[in-house]
KOLFI-284869 format. One record per residue (C-alpha): residue in one letter; x, y, z. Coordinates in steps of 0.02 Angstrom, whole numbers, padded with zeros to 5 digits, always signed. Each point is the difference from the previous one (the first is absolute). Layout:
! KOLFI-284869
aXYZ
...
This chain:
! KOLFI-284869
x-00508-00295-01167
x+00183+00054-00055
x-00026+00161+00062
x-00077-00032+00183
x+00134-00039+00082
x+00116+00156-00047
x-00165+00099+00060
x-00005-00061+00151
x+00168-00005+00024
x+00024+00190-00019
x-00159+00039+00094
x+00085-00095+00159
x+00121+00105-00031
x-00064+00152-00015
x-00106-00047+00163
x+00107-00058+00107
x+00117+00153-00018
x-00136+00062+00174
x+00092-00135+00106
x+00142+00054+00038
x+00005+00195-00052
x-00012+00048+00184
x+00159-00089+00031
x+00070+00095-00147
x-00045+00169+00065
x-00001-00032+00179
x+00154+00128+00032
x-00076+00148-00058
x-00192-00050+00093
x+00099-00027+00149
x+00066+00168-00015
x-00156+00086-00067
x-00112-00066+00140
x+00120+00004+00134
x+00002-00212+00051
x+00108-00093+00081
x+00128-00138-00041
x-00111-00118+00013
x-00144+00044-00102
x+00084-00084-00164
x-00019-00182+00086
x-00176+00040+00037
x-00054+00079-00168
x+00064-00167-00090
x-00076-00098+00147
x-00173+00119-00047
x+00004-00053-00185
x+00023-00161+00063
x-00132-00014+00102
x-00106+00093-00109
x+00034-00145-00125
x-00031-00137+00126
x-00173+00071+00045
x-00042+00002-00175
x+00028-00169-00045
x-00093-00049+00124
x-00149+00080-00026
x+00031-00033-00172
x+00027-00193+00029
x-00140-00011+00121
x-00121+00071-00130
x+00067-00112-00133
x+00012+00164-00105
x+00117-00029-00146
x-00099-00166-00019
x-00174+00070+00003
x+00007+00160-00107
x+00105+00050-00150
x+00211+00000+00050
x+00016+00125-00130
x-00128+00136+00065
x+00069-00029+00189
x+00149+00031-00061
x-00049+00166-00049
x-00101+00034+00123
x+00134-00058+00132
x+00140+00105-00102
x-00095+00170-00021
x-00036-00002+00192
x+00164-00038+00036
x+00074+00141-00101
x-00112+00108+00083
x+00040-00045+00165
x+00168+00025-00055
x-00004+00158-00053
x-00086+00074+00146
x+00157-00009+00092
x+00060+00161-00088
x-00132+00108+00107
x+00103+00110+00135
x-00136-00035+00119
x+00068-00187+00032
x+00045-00050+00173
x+00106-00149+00042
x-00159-00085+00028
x-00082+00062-00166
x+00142-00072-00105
x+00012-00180+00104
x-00194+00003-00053
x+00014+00053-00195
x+00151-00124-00016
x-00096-00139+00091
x-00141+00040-00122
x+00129-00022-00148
x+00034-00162+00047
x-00169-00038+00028
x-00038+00020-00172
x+00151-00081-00077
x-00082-00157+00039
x-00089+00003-00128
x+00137+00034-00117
x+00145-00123+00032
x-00100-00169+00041
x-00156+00056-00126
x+00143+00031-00119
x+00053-00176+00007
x-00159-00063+00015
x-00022+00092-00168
x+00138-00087-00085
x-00041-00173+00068
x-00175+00035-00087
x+00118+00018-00170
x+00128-00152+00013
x-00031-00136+00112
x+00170-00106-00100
x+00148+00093+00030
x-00091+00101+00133
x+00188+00012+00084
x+00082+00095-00142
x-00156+00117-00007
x+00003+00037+00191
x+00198+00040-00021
x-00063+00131-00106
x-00103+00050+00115
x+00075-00003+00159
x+00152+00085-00109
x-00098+00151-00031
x-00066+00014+00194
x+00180+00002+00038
x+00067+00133-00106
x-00156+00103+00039
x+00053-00049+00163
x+00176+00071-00040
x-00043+00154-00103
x-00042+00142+00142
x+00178-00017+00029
x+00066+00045-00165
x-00124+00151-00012
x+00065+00038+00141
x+00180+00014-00038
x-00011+00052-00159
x-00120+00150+00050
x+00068+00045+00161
x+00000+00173-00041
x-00185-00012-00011
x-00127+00003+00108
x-00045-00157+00113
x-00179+00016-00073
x+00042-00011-00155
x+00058-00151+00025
x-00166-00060+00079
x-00102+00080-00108
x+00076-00095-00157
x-00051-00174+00109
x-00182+00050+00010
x+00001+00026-00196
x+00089-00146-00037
x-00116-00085+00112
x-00167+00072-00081
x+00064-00062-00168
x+00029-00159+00037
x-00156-00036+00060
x-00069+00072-00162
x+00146-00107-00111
x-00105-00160+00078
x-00171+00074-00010
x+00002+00020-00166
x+00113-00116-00081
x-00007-00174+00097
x-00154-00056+00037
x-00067-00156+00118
x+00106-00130-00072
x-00052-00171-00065
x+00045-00101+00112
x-00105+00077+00144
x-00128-00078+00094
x-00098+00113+00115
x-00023-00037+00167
x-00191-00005+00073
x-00059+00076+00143
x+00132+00080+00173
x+00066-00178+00067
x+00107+00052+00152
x+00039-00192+00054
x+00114-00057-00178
x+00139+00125+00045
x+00021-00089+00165
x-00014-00176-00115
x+00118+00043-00110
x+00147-00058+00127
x-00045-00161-00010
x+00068-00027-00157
x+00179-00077+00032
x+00040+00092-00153
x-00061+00147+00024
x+00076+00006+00186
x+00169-00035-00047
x-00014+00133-00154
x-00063+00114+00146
x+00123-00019+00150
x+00157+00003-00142
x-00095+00187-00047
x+00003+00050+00187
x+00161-00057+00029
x+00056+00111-00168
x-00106+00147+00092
x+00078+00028+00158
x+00188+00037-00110
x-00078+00098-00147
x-00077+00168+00063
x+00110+00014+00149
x+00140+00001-00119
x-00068+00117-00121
x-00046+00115+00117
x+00187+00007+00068
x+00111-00004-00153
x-00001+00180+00021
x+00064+00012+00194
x+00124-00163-00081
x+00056+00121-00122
x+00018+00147+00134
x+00093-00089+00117
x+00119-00082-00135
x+00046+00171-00048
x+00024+00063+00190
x+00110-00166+00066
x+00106+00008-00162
x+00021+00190-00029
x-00019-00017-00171
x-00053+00138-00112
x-00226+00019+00009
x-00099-00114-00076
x-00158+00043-00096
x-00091-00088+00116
x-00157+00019-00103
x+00060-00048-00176
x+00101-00137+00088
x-00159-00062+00086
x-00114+00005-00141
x+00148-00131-00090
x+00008-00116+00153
x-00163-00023+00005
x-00042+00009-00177
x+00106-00143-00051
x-00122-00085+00057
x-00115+00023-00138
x+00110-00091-00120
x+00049-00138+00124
x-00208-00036+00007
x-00024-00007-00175
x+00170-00115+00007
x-00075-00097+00118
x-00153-00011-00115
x+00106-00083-00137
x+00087-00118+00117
x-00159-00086+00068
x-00065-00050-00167
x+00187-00098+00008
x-00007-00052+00170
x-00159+00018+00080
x-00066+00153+00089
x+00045-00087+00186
x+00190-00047-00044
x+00005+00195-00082
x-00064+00082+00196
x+00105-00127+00093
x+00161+00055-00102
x-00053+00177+00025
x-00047-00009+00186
x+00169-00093+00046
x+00072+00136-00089
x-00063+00142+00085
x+00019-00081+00165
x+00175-00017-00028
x+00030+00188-00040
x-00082+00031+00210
x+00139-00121+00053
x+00140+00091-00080
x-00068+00160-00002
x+00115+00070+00155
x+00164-00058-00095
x-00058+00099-00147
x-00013+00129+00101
x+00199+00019+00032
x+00043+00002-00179
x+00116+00127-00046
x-00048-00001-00185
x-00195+00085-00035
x-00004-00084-00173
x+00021-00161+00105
x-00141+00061+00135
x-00113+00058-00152
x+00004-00150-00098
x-00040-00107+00155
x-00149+00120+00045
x-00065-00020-00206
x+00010-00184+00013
x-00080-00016+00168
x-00128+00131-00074
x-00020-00139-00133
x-00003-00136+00093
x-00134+00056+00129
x-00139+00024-00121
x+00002-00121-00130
x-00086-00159+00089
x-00127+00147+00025
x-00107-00070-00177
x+00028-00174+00052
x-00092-00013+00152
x-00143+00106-00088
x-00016-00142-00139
x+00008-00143+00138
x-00132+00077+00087
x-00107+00052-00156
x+00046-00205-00053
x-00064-00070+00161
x-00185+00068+00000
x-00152-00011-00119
x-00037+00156-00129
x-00114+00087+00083
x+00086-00005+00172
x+00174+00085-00056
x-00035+00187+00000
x-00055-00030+00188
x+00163-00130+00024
x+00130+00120-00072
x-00084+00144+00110
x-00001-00107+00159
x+00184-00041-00019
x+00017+00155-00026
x-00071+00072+00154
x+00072-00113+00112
x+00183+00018-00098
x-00009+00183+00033
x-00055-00021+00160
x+00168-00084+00044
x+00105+00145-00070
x-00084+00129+00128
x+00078-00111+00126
x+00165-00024-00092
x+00020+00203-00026
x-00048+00059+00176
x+00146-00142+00070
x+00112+00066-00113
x-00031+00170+00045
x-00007-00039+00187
x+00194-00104-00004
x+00049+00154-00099
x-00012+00102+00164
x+00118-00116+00089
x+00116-00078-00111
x+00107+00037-00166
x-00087+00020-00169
x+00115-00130-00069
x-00055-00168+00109
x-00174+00063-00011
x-00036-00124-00155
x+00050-00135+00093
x-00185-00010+00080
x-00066-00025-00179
x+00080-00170-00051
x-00141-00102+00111
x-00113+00058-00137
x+00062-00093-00137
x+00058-00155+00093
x-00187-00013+00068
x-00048+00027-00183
x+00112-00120-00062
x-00057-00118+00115
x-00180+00009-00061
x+00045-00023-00198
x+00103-00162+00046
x-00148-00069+00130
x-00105+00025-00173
x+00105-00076-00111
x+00015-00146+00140
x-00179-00045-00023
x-00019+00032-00187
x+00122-00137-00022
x-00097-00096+00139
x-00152+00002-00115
């Protein structure tokens, strides 16, 4: 048992390093295939979708409950690598590499949620502190593209995406072989479309959900501008370049530590009180973010950009544990994945308005259209805790 959890920790890692390696190398693929400006919005939005489609399918078929979580999680990660690596072919089109990154994302589904469903086979008590682990590692794998990226810029693009497909391939094989269906499993019977749709009528589970989807609509939209945040920093203020990749990877990297943070703090305070501190946070840093904009000093800029990096993420492994708390055993691979899918499907929409204001207003009040997110969310978690205390 001590050593699951670092195993599946560094097998999320190692996995999740496919998400967001297109956004990494997106320069040079923009260049090499001849796209347009646009094409980086839609590539994450791909992914994105890719994921969403996934976890339904995956949801819908009650999957991670039915079969083994640690063989579809090597199944899922091996496709996914291979997907992955078949952008590297000079044939691809535009079309061609919307498809193989859609196809990524499709298969991470059964990486992220299986991977918590995995760990809330292992440690049902302090299932918060595990999942800050957890969600840690998806974060820096998240994260790491970018700091193989500016740390072998002189390098080719696909080496860079080539690494991601290994790492990916051996974490699948990390879980295959070393964590096994966990004790506390209970498998689910036979396909039963109609309990994913039951599930919301659980107050608890509802309010651990809508506080997620709130969290959603800030979280991917942000990481997938810190670089252009960086950019434009560096253009309003004249101030010497940036590594815009080795300061990305750090921004959103912090917020590995700030999950596993987080983790600690809810066995203290509860895993609710630890995503509404988070998520007030976080929507704080929207509201501000055009005065931070103005400052003259980049160590000020930076810090704010680490802490809001922080703060973003770390109610992340909360709402996972609510939602895991709020449903029987055998329904939680399919809860987590549902969330999931609908979560994700809320940060296609968040991207593509960010990407749309982009074209008609400044870079710097562009954040502004993020702070509904974690109101709404915070909203939810205190509409929860309303009727906890009612009952």
């Amino acid at each position: 048992m001590s050593r699951v959890l670092p195993v599946i920790v560094v097998a999320q890692f190692l996995c999740t390093t496919l998400w967001f390696v297109g956004n990494a190398v997106m320069p040079e693929i923009v260049l090499a295939f001849e796209l347009d400006a646009q094409f980086f919005a839609r590539q994450t939005s791909s992914v994105q979708f890719g994921f969403i489609s996934g976890t339904l399918v995956y949801a819908l078929l009650t999957v991670a409950d039915r079969f083994s979580p640690s063989k579809v999680f090597f199944a899922s990660a091996f496709v996914a690598a291979a997907f992955n690596l078949a952008v590297l072919s000079d044939s691809n089109n535009p079309a061609s590499l919307l498809v193989l990154r859609f196809m990524t994302g499709f298969f991470l589904a059964g990486i992220y949620p299986v991977g918590m469903k995995i760990a809330a086979d292992y440690f049902e008590k302090g299932l918060g502190k595990s999942l800050g682990f957890l969600v840690g590692a998806l974060v820096l794998g998240t994260a790491f593209p970018h700091l193989l990226r500016g740390y072998l810029a002189d390098l080719p693009w696909k080496y860079v995406v080539g690494a991601s497909s290994c790492f990916g391939v051996a974490g699948g094989a990390l879980i295959l072989l070393f964590v096994p269906d966990g004790p506390h499993r209970r498998a689910a019977g036979k396909v039963n479309v109609s309990m994913t749709g039951k599930m919301f009528t659980g107050k608890g589970f509802r309010s651990a959900a809508f506080g997620y989807f709130g969290h959603m609509w800030e979280l991917y939209a942000f990481w997938t501008f810190v670089p252009a945040i960086l950019t434009t920093y560096t253009k309003l203020h004249r101030v010497p370049m940036l590594n815009i990749s080795v300061w990305s990877f750090v921004i959103i990297g912090v917020g590995c530590f700030a999950c596993i943070a987080a983790g600690y703090l809810s066995n203290q305070i509860g895993a609710r009180a630890t995503a509404s501190i988070a998520l007030a946070a976080s929507g704080f840093c929207c509201l501000v973010s055009p005065l931070l904009f103005s400052a003259e000093s980049p160590v000020l800029f930076l810090a704010f950009l680490v802490t809001w990096g922080a703060m973003v993420v770390a109610d992340s492994p909360m709402f996972s544990s609510l939602v895991a708390a709020n449903v029987s055993p055998e329904q939680r691979g399919t809860a987590l994945t549902l969330v999931n899918c609908i979560g994700f499907s809320i940060t296609i929409v968040s991207i593509q308005v960010l990407s749309w204001l982009s074209l008609t207003m400044p870079v710097q009040y562009l954040f502004l259209a993020l702070a509904p997110g974690p109101v709404l969310g915070l909203v939810a978690l205190a509409q929860g805790q309303a009727r906890s205390a009612n009952h």
